[in-house]
N, C-alpha and C positions, 0 to 999 in steps of 0.2 A: 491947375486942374481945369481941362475942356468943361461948362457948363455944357448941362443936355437939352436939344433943341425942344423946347419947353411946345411949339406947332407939333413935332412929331406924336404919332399915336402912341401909345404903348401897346403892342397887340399880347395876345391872352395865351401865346404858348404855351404849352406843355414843357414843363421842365423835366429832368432827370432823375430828380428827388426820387427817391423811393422810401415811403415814408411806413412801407410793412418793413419792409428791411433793418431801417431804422430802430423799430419797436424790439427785434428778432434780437439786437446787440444789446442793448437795454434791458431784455428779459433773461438776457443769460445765466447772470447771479440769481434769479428766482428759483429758476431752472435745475441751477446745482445744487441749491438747499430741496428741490423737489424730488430728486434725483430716486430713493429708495422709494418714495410715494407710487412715483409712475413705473419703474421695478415691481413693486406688487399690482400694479392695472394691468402690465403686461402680463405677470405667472396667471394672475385668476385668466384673465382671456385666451392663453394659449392653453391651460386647463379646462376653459370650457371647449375651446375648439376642439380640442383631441378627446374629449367626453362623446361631443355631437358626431365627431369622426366613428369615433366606437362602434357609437349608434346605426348608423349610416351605413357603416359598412358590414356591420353584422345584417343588419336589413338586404342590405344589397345582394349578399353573397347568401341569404335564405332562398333570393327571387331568383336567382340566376341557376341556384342549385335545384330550384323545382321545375326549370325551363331547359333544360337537359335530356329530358325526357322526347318520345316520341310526339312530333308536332301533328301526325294524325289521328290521336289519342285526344285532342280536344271536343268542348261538347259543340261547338259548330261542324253543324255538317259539311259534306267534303263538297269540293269545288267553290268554298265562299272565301277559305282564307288565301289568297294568289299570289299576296304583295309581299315580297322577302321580307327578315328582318332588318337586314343592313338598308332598303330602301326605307322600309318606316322609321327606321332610330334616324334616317336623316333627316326626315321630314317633318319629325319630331323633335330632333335639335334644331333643326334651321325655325321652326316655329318657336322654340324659346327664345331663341337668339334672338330672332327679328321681336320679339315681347320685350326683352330686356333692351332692346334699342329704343323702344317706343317709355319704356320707363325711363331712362336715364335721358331721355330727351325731354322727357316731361320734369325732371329735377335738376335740368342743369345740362352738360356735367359743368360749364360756367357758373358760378353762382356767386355771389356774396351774401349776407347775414344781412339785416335791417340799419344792425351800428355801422358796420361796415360801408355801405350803401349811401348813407347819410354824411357821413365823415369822409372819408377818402376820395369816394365819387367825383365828390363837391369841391376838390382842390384841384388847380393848376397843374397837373401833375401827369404824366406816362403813367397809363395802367398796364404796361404791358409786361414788367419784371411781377406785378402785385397779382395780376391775376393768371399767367402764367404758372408761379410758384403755386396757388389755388388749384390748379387745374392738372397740375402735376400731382397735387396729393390725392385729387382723387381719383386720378389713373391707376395711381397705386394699389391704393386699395381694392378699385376695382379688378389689376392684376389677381390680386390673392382673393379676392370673392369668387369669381372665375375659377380658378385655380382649386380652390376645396371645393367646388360642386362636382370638379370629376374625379377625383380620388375616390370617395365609396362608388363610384360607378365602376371606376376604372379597375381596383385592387376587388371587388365582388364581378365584374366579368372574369377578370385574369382566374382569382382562386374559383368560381364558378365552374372555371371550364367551357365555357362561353366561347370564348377567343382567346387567341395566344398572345403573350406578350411577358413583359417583366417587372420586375416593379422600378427598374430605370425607364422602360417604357411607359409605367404609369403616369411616373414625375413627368414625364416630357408630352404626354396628353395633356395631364394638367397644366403645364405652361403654356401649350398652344392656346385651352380655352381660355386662359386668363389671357394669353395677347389678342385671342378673336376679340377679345370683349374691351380691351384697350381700342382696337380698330373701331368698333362699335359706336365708342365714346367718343372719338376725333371725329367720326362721321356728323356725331350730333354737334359737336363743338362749330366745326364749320358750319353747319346750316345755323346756329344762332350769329355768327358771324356774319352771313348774308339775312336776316332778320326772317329768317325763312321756317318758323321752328312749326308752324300750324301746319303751310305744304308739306312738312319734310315728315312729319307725325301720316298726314293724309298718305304721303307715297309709303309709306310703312306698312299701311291699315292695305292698301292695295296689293303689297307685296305679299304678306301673309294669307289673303286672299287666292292668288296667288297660285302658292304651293299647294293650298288646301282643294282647289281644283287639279293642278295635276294629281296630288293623289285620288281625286276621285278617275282621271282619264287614265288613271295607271293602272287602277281598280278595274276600268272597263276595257280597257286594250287587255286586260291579262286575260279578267273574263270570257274576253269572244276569240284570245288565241291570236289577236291580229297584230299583237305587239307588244313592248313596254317601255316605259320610261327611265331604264336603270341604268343607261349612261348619264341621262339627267340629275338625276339623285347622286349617283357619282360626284359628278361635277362639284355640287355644291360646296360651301365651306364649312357645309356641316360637317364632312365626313374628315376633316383635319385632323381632329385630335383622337380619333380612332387612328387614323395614317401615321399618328407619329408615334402612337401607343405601339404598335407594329416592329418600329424600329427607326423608323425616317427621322432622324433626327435633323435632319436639313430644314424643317417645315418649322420648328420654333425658330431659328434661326434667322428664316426670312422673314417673318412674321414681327422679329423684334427687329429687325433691321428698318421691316418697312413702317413702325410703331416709332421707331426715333425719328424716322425723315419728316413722317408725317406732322409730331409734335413740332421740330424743328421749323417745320414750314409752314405752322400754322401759329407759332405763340407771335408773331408780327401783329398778324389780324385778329388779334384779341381786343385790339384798343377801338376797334369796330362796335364790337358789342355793345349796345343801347343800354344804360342804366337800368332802364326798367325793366330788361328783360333781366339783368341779372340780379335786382333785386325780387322780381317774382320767385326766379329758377328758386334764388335761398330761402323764401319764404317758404317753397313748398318741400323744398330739402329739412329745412328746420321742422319743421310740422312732420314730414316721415321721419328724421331723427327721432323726433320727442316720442313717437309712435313706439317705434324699437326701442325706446329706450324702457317706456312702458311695458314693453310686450303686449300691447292689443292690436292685433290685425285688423280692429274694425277702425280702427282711428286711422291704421294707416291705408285702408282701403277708401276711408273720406278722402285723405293729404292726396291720393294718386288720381280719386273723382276731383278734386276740387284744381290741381294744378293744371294751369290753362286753360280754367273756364272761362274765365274774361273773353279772352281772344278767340279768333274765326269768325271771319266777316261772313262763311255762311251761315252759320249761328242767327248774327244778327238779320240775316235778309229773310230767309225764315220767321223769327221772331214778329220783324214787320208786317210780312205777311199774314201771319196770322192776327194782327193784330188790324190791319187793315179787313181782313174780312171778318171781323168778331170771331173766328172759330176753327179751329183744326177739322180733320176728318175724325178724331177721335173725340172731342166732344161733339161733334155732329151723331156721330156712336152712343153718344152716350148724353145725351141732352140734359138739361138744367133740369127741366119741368117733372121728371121723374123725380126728383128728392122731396122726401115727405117726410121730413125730419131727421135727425143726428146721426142717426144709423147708417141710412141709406146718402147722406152728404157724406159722409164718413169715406164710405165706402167707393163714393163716385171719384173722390177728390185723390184718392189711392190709387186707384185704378188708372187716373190720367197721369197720376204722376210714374208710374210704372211702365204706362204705353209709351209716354212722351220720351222716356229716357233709354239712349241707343246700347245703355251696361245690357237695361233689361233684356232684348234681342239677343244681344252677344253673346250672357250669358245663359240663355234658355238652347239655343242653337250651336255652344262649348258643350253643354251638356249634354246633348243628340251625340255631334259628333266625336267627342273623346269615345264611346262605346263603340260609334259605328267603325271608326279607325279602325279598332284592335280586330273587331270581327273579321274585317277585308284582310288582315298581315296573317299571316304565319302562323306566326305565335301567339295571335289574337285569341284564338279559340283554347287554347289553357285554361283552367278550369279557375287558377292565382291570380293570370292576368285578367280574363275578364269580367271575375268578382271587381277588383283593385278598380278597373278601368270606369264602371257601373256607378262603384260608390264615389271617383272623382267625377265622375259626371254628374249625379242625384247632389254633391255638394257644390258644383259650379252653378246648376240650375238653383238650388236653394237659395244662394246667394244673391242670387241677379235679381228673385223674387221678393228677398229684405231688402232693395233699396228704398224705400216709402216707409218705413218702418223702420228701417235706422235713421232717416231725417226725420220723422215723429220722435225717436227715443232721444234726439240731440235737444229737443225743445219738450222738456218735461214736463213744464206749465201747461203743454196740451192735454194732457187727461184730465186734468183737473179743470178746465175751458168746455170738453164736452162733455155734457149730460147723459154718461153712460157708465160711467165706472170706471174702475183700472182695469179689474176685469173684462169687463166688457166693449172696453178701447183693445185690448190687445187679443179679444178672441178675433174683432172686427180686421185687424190687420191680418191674423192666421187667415179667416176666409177671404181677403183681398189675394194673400201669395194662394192660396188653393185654386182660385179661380185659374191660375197660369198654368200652377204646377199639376196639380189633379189632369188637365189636359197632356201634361209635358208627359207624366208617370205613363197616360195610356198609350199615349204613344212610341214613347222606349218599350213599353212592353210588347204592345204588335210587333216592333221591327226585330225583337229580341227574341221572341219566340219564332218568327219566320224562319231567325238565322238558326236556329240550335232545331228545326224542323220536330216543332211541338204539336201533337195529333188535337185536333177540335174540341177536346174534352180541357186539356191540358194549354192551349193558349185563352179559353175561356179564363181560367183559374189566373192565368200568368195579368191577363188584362182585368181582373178584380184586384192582383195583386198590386197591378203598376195603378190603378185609380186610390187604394190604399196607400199608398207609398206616398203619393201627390198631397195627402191629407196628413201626415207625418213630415212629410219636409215642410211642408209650409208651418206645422208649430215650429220644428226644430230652427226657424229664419226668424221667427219672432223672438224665440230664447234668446238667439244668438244677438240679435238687434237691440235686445232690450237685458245684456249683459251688465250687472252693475260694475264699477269702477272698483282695481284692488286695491285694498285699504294695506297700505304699504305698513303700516304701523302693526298692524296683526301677523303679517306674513316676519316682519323683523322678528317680534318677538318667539312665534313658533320655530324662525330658525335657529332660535337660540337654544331651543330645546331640542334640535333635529327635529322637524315635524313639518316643516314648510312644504316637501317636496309636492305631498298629496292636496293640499289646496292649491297650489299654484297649477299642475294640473290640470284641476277640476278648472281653474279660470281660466286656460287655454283652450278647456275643448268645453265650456257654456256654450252649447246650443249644436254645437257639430258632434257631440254621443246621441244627440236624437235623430239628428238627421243618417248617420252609418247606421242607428239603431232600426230605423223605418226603412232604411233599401236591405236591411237583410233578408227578409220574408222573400221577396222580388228573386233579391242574387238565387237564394236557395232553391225556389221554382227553376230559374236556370239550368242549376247544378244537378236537380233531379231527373230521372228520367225514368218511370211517368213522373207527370206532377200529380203529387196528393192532393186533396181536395182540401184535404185537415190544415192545408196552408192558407187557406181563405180565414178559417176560423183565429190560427196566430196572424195572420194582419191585421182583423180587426181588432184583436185584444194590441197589437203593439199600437195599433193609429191612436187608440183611442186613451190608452197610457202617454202615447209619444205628445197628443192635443190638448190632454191635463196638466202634463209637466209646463208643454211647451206655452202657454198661455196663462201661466199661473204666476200670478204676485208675489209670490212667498219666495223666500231665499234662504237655506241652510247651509248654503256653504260655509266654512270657516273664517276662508280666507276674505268676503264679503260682510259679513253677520255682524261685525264689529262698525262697520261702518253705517250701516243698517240704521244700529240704533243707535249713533249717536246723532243720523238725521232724523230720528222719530222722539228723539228725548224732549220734552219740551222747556223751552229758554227759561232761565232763570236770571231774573231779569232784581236790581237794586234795590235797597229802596222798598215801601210801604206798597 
């Protein structure tokens, strides 16, 4: 036997091992004895899905059949709504789209789990069969997530009457948007590949930006007659899986044609991928998992704020700046020397963290223009659609206003740290989101009454209403922010009994029934024509119900109540 030149290096190649693969042969026998186990994970999950489908589509095809009607029968007056429908549902899709690109880039779609990360990472080893096979399951998935968001659209346009098509057409809209959204996810795949995942989010934020100007230049070209943008809108990849609902059945085709080449030429450059980005991507996959598995959207609205905070060296050059000058422009706004005790600290330190933060913008100016959209389309002016359109806007704004207030409700030990109460810590947060939103209400209301051309008497009333409404969403964010935890042991046992369905429920919509409950006063001024006066008097009873609830300590829910008290019970402790 040659001895080995004992001078020579050993260098640190990557071998061929594939040591997921490995585990995959080894787990097989678990597998088989699992077999009936994961048979019923599948029946419950495809029963829930075809439940939520029911749902969906029953919904769908209410909306579609109340939008069938004459489009100048809306309470917007004439000459405001210009912009088709087929241009706004593109504009509309191409904005979700580009939204779910910016989510799944912020989760991945690369990722590995923490053991994983530590373990595999850290060997000698080709990652490129390990995280490949990763990166294919959750293409998958995302296929069929894609895939059932346009079935209740698709099967409630078709039976609506809406537009033509079949329900073979339906299935092959739906496969288009589940392969746009496979495309989506390769897109973000490679920019982790080139370590590029902060630019690649930035060109996102730009892109939807964007669109959101052409439709306003499409608004204005229709306006003054000089033009419009609806070979633009065409163009786009929104309008796919409407094209294939039609009948084009060529368009999934190329779509999955060009979703294999893509994969194929892109699972090489996977071994690219920097550890740390794919142990972040999983950490923040894991953290939205645990969220959905929970069911609390507030958890997983932290997991989608907190993924990729680290990173963005503008971030940091900002930060230094401000740190190099003692002070932003918004504590320059709002100066130190005003605080005269816990209240007004309180108050200050709320208010910076709410200006400082770009959700807050975002979400106060989603909620302007989700209403203004609908008003400029078609079909905006519908009396269904621009109730629906109002209350998702008074709920985007509300939200953006509980940021300061759901990072207070994460650190519990702060009520009990200031000298004001529980009470009185959480009335202090409602008047924090009022300061925004009270502003945010009056001004939906001016631009809302313009559009629906409300006489002097009656946009007074509509701008009392929208200053009321500002004062109801802002409890309805605190509610929500300061939602308790579901005590999973209470809700088992009421299902044992059939009785779970109504607290779980009540824990889904903690704090978003006050907020729909506060924009109804507003919608209803809309809907009327004149406006009654008598509507000042129900908003101040709903604000002032909505600011009682919404600030209040107390909890009766069911599905909470148990857990309540077994954190109020006091320990019992051994022993003399």
């Amino acid at each position: 036997m040659l001895a080995a030149d004992p001078s020579e290096e050993l260098a640190n190649v990557p071998v061929d091992f594939d040591p997921w693969a490995r585990n995959r042969v080894a787990e097989k026998s678990v597998r088989r004895e699992d077999f009936w186990d994961r048979m019923g994970d599948a029946y419950i999950s495809l029963l829930t899905a075809a439940l939520v489908f029911a749902y969906a589509a029953g919904l769908a095809l209410a909306f579609f059949d109340q939008m069938r009607g004459d489009p100048e029968s809306g309470v917007v007056r004439f000459g405001l709504g210009v912009v088709p429908g087929a241009s706004a549902a593109s504009a509309l899709v191409m904005l979700g789209m580009l939204g779910a690109l910016a989510l799944v880039s912020k989760l991945g779609p690369t990722a590995v789990d923490r053991a994983q990360g530590f373990w595999w990472l850290g060997l000698p080893v080709k990652r490129t069969g390990f995280l490949s096979r990763l990166l294919r399951q959750r293409l998958v998935s995302t296929f069929f997530f894609g895939a059932f968001l346009w079935l209740p659209i698709g099967y409630g346009s078709v039976l609506g009457g809406v537009v033509e098509g079949s329900a073979l057409g339906v299935w092959l809209g739906a496969a288009t948007l589940g392969l746009l959204f496979v495309m989506l996810s390769l897109l973000a795949a490679w920019a982790q590949t080139r370590e590029a995942g902060g630019n690649f989010r930035a060109v996102l934020n730009l892109a939807m930006l964007a669109v959101l100007l052409a439709y306003l230049l499409d608004v204005l070209l229709r306006s003054t007659g000089t033009g419009n943008l609806a070979a633009f809108w065409a163009l786009l990849p929104a309008t796919l899986p409407a094209l294939a609902q039609a009948g084009a059945w060529w368009v999934p085709v190329v779509l999955a044609l060009l979703c294999l080449g893509g994969f194929a030429a892109l699972a090489g450059q996977l071994q690219r991928i920097p550890s740390r980005e794919l142990i972040a991507r999983g950490a923040a996959s894991e953290h939205a998992g645990a969220a959905l598995a929970l069911m609390d959207d507030k958890a997983l609205g932290s997991a989608y704020d907190g993924a990729g905070a680290r990173e963005g060296k503008r971030e940091e050059a900002k930060r230094e700046r401000t740190r190099v000058r003692g002070a932003d422009s918004f504590a320059r706004m709002l100066p130190a020397h005003w605080v005269r005790g816990p209240y007004t600290a309180l108050v200050r330190a709320e208010l910076l963290v709410l200006l400082r933060t770009g959700a807050t913008w975002r979400g106060l100016l989603a909620g302007w223009g989700v209403p203004a959209a609908g008003v400029f389309a078609v079909q905006g002016g519908h009396p269904l659609v621009l109730a629906m359109l109002v209350l998702v806007g008074a709920v985007l704004a509300a939200r953006a206003a509980s940021k300061a207030a759901v990072q207070a409700a994460n650190v519990p030990s702060l009520e009990a740290i200031i000298p004001l109460g529980r009470s009185g810590v959480r009335q202090t947060h409602a008047l924090v989101a009022a300061l925004l939103l009270v502003r945010w209400g009056i001004g939906l209301a001016a631009f809302l009454s313009w559009a629906v051309g409300a006489d002097p008497a009656g946009t007074t009333v509509l701008l009392g209403l929208g200053l009321l409404t500002g004062f109801g969403l802002a409890a309805g964010a605190v509610r929500m922010a300061f939602r308790p935890a579901l005590d999973w042991g209470s809700v088992m046992l009421m299902a044992a009994m059939g009785k779970a369905t109504g607290p779980l429920i009540q824990h889904f919509t903690y704090g978003y029934e006050v907020m729909v409950v506060s924009a109804i006063a507003l919608v209803a001024g809309l809907l009327l024509d004149p406006v009654p006066l008598g509507l000042l008097g129900l908003g101040v009873v709903v604000a002032v119900i909505a600011w009682s609830v919404g600030t209040s300590n107390t909890n009766r829910s069911n599905a909470h109540r148990a857990l309540q008290s077994q954190r109020s019970r006091p320990i019992l402790r051994d022993g003399p």
